[in-house]
C-alpha positions as CSV (number, residue, x, y, z in Angstrom):
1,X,261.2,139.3,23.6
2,X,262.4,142.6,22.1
3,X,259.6,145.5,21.8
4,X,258.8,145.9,17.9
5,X,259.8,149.7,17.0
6,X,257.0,150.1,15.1
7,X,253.2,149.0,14.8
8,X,253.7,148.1,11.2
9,X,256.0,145.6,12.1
10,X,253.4,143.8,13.5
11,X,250.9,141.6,10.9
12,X,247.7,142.1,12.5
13,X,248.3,146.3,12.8
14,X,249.3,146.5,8.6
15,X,246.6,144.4,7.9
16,X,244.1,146.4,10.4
17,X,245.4,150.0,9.1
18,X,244.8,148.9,5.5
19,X,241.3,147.5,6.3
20,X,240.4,150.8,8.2
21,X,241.8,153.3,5.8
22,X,239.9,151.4,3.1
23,X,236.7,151.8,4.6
24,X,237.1,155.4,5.5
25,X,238.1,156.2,1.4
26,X,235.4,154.1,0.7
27,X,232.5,156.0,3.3
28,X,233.4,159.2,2.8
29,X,233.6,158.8,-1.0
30,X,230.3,157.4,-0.9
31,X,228.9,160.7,1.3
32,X,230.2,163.5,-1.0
33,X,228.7,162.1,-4.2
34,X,225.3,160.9,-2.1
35,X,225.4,165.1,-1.3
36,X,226.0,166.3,-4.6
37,X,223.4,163.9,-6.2
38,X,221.1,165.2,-3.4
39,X,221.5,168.6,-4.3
40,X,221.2,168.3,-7.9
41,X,218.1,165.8,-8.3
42,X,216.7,168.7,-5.9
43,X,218.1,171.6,-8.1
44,X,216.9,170.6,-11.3
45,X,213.5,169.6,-9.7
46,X,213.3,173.1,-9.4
47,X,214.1,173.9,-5.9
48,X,215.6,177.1,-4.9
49,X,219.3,177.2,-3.3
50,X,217.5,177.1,0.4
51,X,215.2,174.2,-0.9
52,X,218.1,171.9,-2.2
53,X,220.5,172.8,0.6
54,X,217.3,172.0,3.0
55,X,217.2,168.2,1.1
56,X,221.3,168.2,2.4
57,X,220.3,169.2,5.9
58,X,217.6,165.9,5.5
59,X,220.2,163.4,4.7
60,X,222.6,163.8,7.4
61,X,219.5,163.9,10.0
62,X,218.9,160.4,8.6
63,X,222.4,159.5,8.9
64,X,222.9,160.9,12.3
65,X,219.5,159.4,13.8
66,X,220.7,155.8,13.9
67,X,224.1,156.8,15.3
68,X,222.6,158.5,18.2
69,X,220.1,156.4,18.6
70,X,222.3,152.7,18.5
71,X,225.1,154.5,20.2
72,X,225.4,152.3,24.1
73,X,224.2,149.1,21.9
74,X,227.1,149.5,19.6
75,X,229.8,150.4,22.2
76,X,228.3,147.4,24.6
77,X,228.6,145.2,21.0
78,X,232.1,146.1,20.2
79,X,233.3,145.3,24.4
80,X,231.0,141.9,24.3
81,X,231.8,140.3,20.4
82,X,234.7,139.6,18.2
83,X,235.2,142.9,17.3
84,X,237.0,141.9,13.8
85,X,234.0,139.8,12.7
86,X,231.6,142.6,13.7
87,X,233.5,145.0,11.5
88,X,233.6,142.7,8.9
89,X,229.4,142.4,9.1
90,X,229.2,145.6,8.9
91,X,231.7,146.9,6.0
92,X,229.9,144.3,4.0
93,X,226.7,145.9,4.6
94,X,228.3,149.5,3.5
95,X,229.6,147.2,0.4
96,X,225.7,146.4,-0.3
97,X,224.5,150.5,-0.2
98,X,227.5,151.3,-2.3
99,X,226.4,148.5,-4.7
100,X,222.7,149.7,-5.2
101,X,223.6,153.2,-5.2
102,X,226.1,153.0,-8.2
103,X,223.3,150.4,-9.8
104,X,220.6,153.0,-9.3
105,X,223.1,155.3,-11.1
106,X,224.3,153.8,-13.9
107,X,220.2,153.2,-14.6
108,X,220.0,156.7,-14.6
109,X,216.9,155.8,-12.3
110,X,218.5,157.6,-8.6
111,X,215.8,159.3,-6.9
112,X,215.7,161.1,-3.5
113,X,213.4,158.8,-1.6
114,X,216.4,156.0,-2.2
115,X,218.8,158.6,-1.2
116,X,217.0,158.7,2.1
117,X,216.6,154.9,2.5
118,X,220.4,154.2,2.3
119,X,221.4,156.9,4.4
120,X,219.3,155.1,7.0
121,X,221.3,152.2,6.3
122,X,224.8,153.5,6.4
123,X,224.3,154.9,9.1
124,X,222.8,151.9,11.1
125,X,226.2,150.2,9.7
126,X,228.3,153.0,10.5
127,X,227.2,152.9,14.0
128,X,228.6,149.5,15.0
129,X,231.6,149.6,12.9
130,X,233.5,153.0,14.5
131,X,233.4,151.8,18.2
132,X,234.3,147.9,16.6
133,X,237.4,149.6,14.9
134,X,238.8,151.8,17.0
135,X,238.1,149.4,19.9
136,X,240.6,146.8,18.1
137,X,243.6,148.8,17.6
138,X,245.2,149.0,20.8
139,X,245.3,145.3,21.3
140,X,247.2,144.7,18.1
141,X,250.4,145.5,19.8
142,X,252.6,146.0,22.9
143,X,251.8,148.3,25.5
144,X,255.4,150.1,24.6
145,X,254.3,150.9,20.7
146,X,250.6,151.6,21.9
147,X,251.0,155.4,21.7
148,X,252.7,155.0,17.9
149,X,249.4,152.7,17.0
150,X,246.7,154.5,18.2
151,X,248.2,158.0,16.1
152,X,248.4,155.7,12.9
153,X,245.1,154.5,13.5
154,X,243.8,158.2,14.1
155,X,245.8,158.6,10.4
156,X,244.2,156.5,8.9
157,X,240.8,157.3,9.9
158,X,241.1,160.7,9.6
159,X,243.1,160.5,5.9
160,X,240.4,158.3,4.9
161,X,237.3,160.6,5.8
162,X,239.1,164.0,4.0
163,X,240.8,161.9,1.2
164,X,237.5,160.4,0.1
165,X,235.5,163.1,-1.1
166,X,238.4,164.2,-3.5
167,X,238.3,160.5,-4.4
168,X,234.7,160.4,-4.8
169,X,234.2,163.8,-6.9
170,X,237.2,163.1,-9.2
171,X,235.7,159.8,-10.1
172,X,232.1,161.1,-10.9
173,X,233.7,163.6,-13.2
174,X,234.5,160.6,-15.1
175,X,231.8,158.6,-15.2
176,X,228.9,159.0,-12.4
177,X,228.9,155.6,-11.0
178,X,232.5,155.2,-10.6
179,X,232.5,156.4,-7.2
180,X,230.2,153.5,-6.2
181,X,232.1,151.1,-7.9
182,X,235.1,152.4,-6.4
183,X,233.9,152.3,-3.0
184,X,232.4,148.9,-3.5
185,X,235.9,147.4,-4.4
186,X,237.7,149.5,-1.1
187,X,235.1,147.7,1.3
188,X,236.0,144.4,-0.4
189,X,239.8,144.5,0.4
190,X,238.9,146.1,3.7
191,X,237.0,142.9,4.5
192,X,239.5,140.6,3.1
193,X,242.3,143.2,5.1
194,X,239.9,142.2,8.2
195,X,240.4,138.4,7.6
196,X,243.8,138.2,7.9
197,X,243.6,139.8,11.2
198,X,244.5,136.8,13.9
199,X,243.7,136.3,17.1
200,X,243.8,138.9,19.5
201,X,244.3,139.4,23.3
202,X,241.5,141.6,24.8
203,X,240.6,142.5,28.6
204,X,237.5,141.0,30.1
205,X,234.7,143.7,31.1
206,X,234.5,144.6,34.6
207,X,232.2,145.7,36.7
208,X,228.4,145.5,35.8
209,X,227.5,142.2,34.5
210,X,224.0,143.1,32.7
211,X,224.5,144.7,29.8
212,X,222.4,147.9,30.6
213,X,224.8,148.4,33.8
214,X,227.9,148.0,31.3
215,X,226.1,150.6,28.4
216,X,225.3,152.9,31.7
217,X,229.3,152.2,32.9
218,X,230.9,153.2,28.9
219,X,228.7,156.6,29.6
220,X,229.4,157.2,33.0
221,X,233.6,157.1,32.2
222,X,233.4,159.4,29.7
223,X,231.3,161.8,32.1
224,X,233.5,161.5,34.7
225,X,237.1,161.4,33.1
226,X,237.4,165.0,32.1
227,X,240.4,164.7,29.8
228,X,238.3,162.2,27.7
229,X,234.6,164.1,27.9
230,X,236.2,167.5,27.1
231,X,238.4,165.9,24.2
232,X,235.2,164.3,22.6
233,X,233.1,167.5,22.7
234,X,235.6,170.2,21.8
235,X,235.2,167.8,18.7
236,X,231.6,168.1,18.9
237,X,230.9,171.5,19.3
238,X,233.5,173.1,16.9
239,X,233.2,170.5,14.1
240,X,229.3,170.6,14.5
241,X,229.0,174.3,14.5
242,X,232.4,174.9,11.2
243,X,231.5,172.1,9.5
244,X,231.4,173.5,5.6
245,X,232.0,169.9,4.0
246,X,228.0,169.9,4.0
247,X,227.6,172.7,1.9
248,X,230.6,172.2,-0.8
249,X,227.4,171.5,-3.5
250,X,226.3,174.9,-3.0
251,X,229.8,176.5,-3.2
252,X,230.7,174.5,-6.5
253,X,227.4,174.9,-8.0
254,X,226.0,178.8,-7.2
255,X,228.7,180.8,-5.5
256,X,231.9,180.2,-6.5
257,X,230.6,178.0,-10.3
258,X,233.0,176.0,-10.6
259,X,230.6,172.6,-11.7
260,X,231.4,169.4,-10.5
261,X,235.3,169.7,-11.4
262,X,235.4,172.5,-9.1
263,X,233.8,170.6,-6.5
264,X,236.4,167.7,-6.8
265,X,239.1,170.7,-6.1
266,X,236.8,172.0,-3.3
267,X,237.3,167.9,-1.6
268,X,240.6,168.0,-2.3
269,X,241.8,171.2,-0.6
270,X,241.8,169.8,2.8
271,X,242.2,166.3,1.9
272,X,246.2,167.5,0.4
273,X,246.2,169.4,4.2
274,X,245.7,166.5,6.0
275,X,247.7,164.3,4.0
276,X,250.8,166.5,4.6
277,X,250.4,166.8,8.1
278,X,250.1,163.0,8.6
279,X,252.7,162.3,6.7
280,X,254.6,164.9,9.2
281,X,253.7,163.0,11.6
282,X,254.7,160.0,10.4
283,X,258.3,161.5,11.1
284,X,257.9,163.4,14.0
285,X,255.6,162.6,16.2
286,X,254.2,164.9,18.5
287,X,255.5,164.6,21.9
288,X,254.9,168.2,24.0
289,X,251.8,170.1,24.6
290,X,249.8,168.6,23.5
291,X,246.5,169.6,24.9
292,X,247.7,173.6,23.9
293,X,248.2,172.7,20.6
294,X,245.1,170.6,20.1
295,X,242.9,173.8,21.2
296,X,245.1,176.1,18.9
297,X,244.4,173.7,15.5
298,X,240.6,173.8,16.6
299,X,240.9,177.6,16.3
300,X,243.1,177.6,13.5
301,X,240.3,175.3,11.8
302,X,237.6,178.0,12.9
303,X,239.2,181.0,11.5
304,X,239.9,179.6,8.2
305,X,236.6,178.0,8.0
306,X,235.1,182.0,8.3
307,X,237.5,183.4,5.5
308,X,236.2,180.8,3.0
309,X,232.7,180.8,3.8
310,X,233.1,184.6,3.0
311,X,235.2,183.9,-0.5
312,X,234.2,184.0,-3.5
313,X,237.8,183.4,-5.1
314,X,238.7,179.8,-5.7
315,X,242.2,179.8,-5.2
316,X,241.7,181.7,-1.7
317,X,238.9,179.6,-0.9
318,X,241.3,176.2,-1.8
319,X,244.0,177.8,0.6
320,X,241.6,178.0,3.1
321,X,240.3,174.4,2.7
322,X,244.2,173.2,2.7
323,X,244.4,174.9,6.2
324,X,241.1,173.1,7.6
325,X,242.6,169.9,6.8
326,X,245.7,170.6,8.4
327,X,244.4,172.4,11.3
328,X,241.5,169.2,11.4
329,X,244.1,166.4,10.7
330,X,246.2,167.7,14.1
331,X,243.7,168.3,16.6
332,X,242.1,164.4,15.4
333,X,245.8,163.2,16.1
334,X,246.2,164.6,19.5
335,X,242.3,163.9,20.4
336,X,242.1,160.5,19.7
337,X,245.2,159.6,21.1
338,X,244.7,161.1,24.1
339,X,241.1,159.6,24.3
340,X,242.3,155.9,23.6
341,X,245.3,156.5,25.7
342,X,243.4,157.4,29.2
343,X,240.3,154.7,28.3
344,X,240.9,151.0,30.3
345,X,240.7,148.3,27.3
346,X,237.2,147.1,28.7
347,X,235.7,149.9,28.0
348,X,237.3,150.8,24.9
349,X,234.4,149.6,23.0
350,X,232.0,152.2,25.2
351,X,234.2,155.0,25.2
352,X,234.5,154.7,21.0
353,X,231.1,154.5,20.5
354,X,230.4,157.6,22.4
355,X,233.5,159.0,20.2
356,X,232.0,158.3,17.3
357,X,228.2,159.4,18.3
358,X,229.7,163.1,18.6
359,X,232.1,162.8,15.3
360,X,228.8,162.1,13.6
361,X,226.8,164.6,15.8
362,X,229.4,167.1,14.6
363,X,229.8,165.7,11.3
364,X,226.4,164.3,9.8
365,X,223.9,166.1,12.5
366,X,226.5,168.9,11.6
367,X,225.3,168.8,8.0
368,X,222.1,169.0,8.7
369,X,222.4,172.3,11.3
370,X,224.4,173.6,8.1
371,X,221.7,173.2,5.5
372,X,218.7,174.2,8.0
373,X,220.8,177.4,8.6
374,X,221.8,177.6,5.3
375,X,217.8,177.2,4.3
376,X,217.2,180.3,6.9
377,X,219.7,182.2,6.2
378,X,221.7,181.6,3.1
379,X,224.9,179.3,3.2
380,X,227.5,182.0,3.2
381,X,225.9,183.2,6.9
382,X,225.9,179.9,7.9
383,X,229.3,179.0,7.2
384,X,231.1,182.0,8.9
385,X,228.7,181.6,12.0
386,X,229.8,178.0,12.1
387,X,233.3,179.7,12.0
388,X,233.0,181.9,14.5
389,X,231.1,179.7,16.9
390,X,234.3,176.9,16.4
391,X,236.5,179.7,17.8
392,X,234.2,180.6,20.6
393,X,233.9,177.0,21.7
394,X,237.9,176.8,21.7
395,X,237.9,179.8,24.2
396,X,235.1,177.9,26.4
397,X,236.5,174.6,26.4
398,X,239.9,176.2,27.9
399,X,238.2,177.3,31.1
400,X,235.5,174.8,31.2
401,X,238.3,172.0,31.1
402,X,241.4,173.5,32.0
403,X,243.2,170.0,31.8
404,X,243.2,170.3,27.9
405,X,245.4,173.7,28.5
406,X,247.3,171.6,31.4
407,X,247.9,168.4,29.3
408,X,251.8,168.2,28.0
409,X,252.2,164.8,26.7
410,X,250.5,161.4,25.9
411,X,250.9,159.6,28.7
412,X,248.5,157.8,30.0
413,X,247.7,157.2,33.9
414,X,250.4,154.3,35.6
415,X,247.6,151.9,36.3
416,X,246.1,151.9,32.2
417,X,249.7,151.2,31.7
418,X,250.0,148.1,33.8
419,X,246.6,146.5,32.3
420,X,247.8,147.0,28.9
421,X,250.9,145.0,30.0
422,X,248.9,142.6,31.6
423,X,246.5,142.2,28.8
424,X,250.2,141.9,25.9
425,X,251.7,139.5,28.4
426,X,248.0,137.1,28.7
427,X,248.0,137.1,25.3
428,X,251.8,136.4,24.5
């Protein structure tokens, strides 16, 4: 049987990619309006800029909380159950928060307290989708394309998670609930996308057969493979400590005033970065150095992160968004590849679900260091210490793993090889 050149050849992966990029619009739509809402039901209650951008830090503390907290349950779920099905469970459960929110809304009747309650709830759902998904893309296809999939999977995800605030601000400037209507119509095709996924091949787990051995086994890998543990928390660390996305209310609104519009441009910025630099790699895939230029883009990503938290220009503080979403969309394509790449595909599951704890550590426990620090010290001193601290942690992570300087291409160990050949040729 000839090799497919490329994963979109193959039914399952196009109707997996459009199910996953979907969802991703759809979330991170969702979390840039629930933020601006936030800040504004706050603002106009009469909060001061600290005040409001204290009720930001709140909800990604109630977003993060169940994501840390379900973490080894939701990895041992995605290794254990039909990893499709489980993703479809819980996109329909996103589906039901984007649903009430746009209702709440369009009744004009959106409060904080319900703000709170489905931030809870996303991010209970969010925490077993991530490790389902990114568990079930390397079994789509051959072991040959596996490289190819895993990047366009990375793509999508990470296209999704910038592309969707832009999404999600440009439709509230047309009408409020739009966005929630929007997202509640993305999570619909995703789980229809999810349906016509078939029947997939898949590893058995090995090893422990209780599941608190196999949670304790996901966690032990990632300690012990240094490639994938410094990978996941160079993300963690930089993203957590630059992450301005948190704070783009407070920009929009009281430094730069630009209203709402502007903060549809602010979303955009780095979601046109990150487009472009996917759809480089679309064409040329990155094949040398890779662990160098991984650690560059996370400095790259720090540096402009300081000059726009220091702007008060919008078109210099758009320039330096675009470059965060370029230097953000690289170092995701080279991290996740190479963290999929080195995992074995029984404990893929485990492995994403730790991925995913420290994406949201650095993204929604991220947003709430960013409005605490913001509260204490105003945003503009947070966002260039979050800057500066990104760059730091690039120069730590260099010595503290040296195989992320060391690392020149994508391939993975001989023996990960052979059991994703003998997995493709069980399931041929």
């Amino acid at each position: 049987m000839n090799t497919p050149k490329s994963p979109f050849s193959i039914a399952n992966f196009r109707a997996f990619w459009v199910a996953r990029l979907c969802a991703t619009l759809a979330q991170y739509a969702m979390l840039l309006i629930i933020g601006w809402q936030t800040y504004n039901i706050a603002r106009d209650g009469g909060m001061s800029v600290g005040g409001a951008s204290g009720q930001l830090a709140i909800i990604g503390l109630l977003q993060f909380a169940p994501l840390f907290f379900l973490t080894p349950f939701s990895g041992l779920a995605a290794d254990r159950l039909n990893r499709r099905k489980l993703a479809q469970a819980t996109t329909l459960l996103q589906l039901a928060c984007a649903a009430v929110l746009g209702w709440l809304t369009w009744s004009d009747s959106i409060t904080l307290p319900a703000m709170y309650g489905v931030a809870v709830v996303l991010g209970i759902a969010r925490a077993f989708s991530g490790p389902a998904l990114g568990a079930l893309a390397p079994n789509l296809v051959p072991a040959a394309i596996l490289p190819n999939a895993i990047a366009l999977s990375s793509i999508a995800w990470q296209a999704g998670m910038i592309v969707g605030p832009a999404v999600g601000g440009y439709f509230y400037d047309i009408l409020p609930y739009l966005p929630y209507a929007v997202s509640s119509g993305l999570f619909a095709i995703s789980i229809v996308a999810l349906g016509f996924v078939g029947k997939v091949p898949r590893s058995p787990i090995n090893g422990a057969k209780d599941p608190i051995g196999q949670m304790k086994e996901g966690l032990v890998y990632v300690w012990q493979n240094k490639m994938v543990l410094g990978s996941i928390t160079l993300d963690l660390f930089a993203v957590f400590l630059a992450g301005a996305t948190a704070l783009f209310p407070v920009y929009a609104r009281d430094i730069l005033q630009v209203g709402s519009t502007g903060l549809s441009q602010l979303a955009m910025a780095p979601a046109i970065g990150a487009a472009l630099t996917a759809l480089w790699f679309s064409f040329n895939p990155l094949k040398t150095n890779v662990g160098p230029k991984m650690l560059w883009a996370v400095a790259i990503f720090g540096v402009a992160t300081v000059i726009f938290g220091l702007s008060t220009w919008m078109p210099l503080s758009l320039a330096m968004l675009f470059i965060v979403g370029c230097a953000d969309m690289f170092s995701v394509y080279i991290r996740q590849s190479l963290i999929q790449l080195h995992t074995p595909d029984d404990k893929r599951g485990r492995v994403s679900s730790v991925s995913q704890m420290t994406i949201s550590a650095s993204n929604e426990f991220g947003d709430f260091f960013s409005g605490s620090l913001a509260y204490l010290l105003g945003p503009v001193v947070a966002v260039v210490a979050g800057g500066i601290g990104a760059v730091v942690t690039v120069a730590a992570w260099s010595q503290v793993f040296p195989v992320l300087r060391t690392t020149k291409t994508f391939d993975p160990p001989d023996h990960l090889l052979k059991d994703d050949e003998k997995r493709e040729s069980e399931g041929a």
